[in-house]
ZAMARGU-4260 file (C-alpha; in steps of 0.2 Angstrom, whole numbers, plus 5000, padded with zeros to 4 digits):
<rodrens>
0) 4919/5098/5082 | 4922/5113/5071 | 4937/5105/5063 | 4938/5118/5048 | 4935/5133/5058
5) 4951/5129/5067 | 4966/5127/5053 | 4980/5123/5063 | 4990/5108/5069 | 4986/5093/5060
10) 4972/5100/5049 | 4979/5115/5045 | 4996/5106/5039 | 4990/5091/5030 | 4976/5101/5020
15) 4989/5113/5014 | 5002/5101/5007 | 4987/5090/4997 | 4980/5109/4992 | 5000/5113/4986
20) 5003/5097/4975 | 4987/5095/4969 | 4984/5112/4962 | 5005/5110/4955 | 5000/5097/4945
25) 4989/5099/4926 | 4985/5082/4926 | 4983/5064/4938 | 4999/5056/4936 | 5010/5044/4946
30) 5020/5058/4951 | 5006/5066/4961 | 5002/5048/4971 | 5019/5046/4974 | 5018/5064/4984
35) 5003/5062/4992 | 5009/5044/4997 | 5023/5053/5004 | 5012/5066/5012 | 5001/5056/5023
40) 5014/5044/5028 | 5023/5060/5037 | 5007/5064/5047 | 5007/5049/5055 | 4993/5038/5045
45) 5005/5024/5044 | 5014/5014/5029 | 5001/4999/5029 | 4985/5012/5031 | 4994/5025/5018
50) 4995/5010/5005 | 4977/5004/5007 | 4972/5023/5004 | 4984/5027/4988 | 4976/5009/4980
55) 4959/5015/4984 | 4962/5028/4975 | 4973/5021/4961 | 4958/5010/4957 | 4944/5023/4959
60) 4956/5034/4947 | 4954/5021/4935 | 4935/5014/4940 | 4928/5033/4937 | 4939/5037/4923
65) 4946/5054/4933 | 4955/5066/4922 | 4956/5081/4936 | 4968/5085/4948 | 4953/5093/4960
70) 4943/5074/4957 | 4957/5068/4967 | 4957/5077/4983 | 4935/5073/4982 | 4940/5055/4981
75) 4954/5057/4993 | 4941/5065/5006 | 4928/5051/5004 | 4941/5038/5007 | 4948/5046/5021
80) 4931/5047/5028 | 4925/5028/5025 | 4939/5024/5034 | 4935/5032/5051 | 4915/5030/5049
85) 4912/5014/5059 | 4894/5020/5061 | 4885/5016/5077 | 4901/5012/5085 | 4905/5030/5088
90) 4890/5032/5100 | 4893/5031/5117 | 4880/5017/5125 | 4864/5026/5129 | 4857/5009/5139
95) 4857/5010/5160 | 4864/5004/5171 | 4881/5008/5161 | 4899/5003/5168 | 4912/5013/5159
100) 4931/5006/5160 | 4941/5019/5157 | 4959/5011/5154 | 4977/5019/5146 | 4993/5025/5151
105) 4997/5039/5164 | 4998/5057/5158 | 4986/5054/5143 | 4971/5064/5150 | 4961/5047/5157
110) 4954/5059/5172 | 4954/5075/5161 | 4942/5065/5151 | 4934/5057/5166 | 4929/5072/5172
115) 4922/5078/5154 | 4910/5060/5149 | 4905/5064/5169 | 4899/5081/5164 | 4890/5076/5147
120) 4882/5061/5154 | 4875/5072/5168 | 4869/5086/5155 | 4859/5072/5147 | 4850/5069/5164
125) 4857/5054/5172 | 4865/5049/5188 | 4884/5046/5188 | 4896/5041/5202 | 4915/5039/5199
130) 4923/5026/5207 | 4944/5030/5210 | 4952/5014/5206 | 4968/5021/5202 | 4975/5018/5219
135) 4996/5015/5213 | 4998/5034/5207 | 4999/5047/5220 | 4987/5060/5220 | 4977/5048/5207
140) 4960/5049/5218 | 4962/5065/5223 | 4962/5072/5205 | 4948/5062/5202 | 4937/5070/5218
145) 4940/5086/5212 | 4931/5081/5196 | 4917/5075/5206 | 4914/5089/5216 | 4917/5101/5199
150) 4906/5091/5190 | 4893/5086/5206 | 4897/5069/5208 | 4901/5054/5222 | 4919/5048/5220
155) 4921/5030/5230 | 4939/5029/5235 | 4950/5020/5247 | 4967/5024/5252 | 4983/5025/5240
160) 4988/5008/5238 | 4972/4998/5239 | 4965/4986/5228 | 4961/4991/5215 | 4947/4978/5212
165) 4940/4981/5228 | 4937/4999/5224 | 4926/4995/5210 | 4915/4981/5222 | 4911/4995/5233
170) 4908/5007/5218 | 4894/4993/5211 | 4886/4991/5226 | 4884/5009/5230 | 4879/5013/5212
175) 4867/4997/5213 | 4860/5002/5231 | 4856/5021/5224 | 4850/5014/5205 | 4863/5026/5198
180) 4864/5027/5179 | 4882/5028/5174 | 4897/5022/5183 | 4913/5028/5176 | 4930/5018/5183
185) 4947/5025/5183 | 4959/5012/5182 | 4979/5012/5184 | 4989/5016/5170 | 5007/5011/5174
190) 5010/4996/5186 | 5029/4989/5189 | 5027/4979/5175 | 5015/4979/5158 | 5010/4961/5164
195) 5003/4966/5183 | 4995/4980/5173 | 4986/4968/5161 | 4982/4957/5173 | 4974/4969/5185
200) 4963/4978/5172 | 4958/4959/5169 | 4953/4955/5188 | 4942/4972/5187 | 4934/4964/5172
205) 4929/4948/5181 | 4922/4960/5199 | 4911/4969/5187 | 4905/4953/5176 | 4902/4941/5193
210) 4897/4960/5203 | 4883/4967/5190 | 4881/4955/5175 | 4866/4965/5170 | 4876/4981/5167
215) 4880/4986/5149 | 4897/4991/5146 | 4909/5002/5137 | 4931/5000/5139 | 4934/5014/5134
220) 4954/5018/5129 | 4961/5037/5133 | 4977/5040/5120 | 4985/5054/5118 | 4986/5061/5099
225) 5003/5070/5103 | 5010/5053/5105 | 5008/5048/5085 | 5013/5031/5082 | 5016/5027/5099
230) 4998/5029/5102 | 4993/5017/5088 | 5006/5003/5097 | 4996/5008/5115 | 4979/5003/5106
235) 4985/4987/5101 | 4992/4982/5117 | 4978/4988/5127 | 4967/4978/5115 | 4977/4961/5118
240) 4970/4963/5137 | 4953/4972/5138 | 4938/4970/5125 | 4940/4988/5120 | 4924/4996/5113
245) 4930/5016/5108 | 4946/5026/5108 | 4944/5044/5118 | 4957/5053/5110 | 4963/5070/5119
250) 4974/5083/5115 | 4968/5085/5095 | 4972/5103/5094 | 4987/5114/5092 | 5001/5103/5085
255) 4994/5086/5086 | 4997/5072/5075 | 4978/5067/5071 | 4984/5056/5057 | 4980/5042/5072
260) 4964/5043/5070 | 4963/5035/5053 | 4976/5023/5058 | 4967/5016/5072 | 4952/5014/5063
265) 4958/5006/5046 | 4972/4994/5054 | 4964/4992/5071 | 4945/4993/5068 | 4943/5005/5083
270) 4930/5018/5083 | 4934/5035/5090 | 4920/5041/5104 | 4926/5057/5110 | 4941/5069/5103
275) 4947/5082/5116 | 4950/5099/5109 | 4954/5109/5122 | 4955/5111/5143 | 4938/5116/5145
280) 4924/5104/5152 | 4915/5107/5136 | 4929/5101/5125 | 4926/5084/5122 | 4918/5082/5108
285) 4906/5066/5100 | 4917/5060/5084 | 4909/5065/5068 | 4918/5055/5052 | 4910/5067/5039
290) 4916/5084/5053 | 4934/5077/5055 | 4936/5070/5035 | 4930/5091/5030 | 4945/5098/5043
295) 4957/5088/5032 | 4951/5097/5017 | 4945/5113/5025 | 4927/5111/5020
</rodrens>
């Protein structure tokens, strides 16, 4: 992921300001948790997550008897990384025939992200087909084609409008009839209403439990880290309606807030599968805890 090899954005900013106030101060006081405290709650870790960390710490301060300001930020970066390391969880499911969901809001980079899992899992040798199941945006299956002929794909579509459910029945049976490996669904991500939207990524649930119970599966949740907070909010609505098993999180270069990465997975108990670091089809990257917790303190 080469977090520390690209200090900017996020990384860039939040390594800095721990650097700045821990080198400021001669000795561990309660001036110097009340500035850190106040550092990651403004890069968008969160009140309840920044409290959990600053206790942690608080307690390891007086566990291990630290005296140095620099035993802080070593303590800071183990913390930090225990929260986001959920272990196996990060992997994508190697077992076939897999089913991926891939479910969140328009304009998040859900096809983008398509497109790239498509291309990995195909690097790796497997079949993969895409079925278009995004039938209420405009345009929505023809994005989605163009990433199968990029990436060398089937796309199984119907017209604008259709069900979306019915799209992913056809999908199983062609993926069943030509033993492919991975099937990755787009699904809407704006309906009239929240509700219709909920419901409908249920139905699709219940076509691909009655359709291909034998299938493993993976929901997996596209947010955007440029949304902060409001990404965090997504997770936990999307998770009231669909079993999700991993964030794909897009957009975690340049200016983004990649603060939600360790509020996800300390108040939500999400792991993080893939992080998008750029446009190009090679840029989504496996999560690495140890990787992302270095960026933060530019090791």
């Amino acid at each position: 992921m080469e977090f520390g090899k690209k200090k900017k954005g996020f990384f860039g900013r939040l390594s800095e300001r721990i650097g700045d106030v821990i080198l400021s101060r001669p000795a561990i006081d309660e001036d110097l948790l009340d500035e850190l405290e106040e550092i990651l709650i403004t890069s968008d870790i969160g009140m309840e997550t920044t409290m959990h960390i600053i206790e942690q710490l608080r307690s390891d301060i007086k566990s291990e008897y630290l005296r140095e300001p620099q035993q802080v930020k070593d303590h800071l970066k183990k913390i930090m990384e225990g929260l986001v390391d959920k272990g196996e969880r990060h992997q994508l499911c190697q077992d076939t025939p897999l089913i991926i969901l891939m479910i969140g809001i328009n304009g998040g980079g859900k096809t983008t992200s398509i497109g790239k899992i498509a291309h990995k899992c195909k690097a790796e040798g497997k079949s993969v087909m895409l079925a278009a199941a995004d039938t209420f945006r405009a345009a929505a299956s023809e994005q989605l084609e163009i990433w199968g002929q990029r990436v060398g794909v089937n796309v199984v579509r119907h017209q604008e409008g259709a069900d979306p459910s019915a799209v992913i029945f056809d999908a199983i049976q062609s993926a069943k009839a030509k033993n492919i490996d991975v099937l990755i669904c787009d699904t809407a991500g704006r309906l009239q209403n929240k509700k219709n939207l909920m419901d409908e990524l249920a139905k699709m649930d219940k076509v691909i439990g009655r359709e291909f119970p034998e299938a493993a599966r993976e929901n997996l949740l596209v947010l955007d880290a440029t949304t902060g907070k409001n990404a965090v909010s997504q997770a936990k609505e999307f998770n009231e309606s669909a079993d999700i098993s991993g964030i794909v999180l897009t957009k975690l270069d340049g200016t983004a807030k990649g603060g939600i990465v360790i509020t996800i997975a300390d108040e939500l108990d999400m792991a993080v599968k893939f992080i998008g670091v750029g446009e190009g089809i090679e840029d989504l990257k496996e999560f690495d805890p140890e990787e992302f917790a270095g960026g933060i303190f530019d090791e």
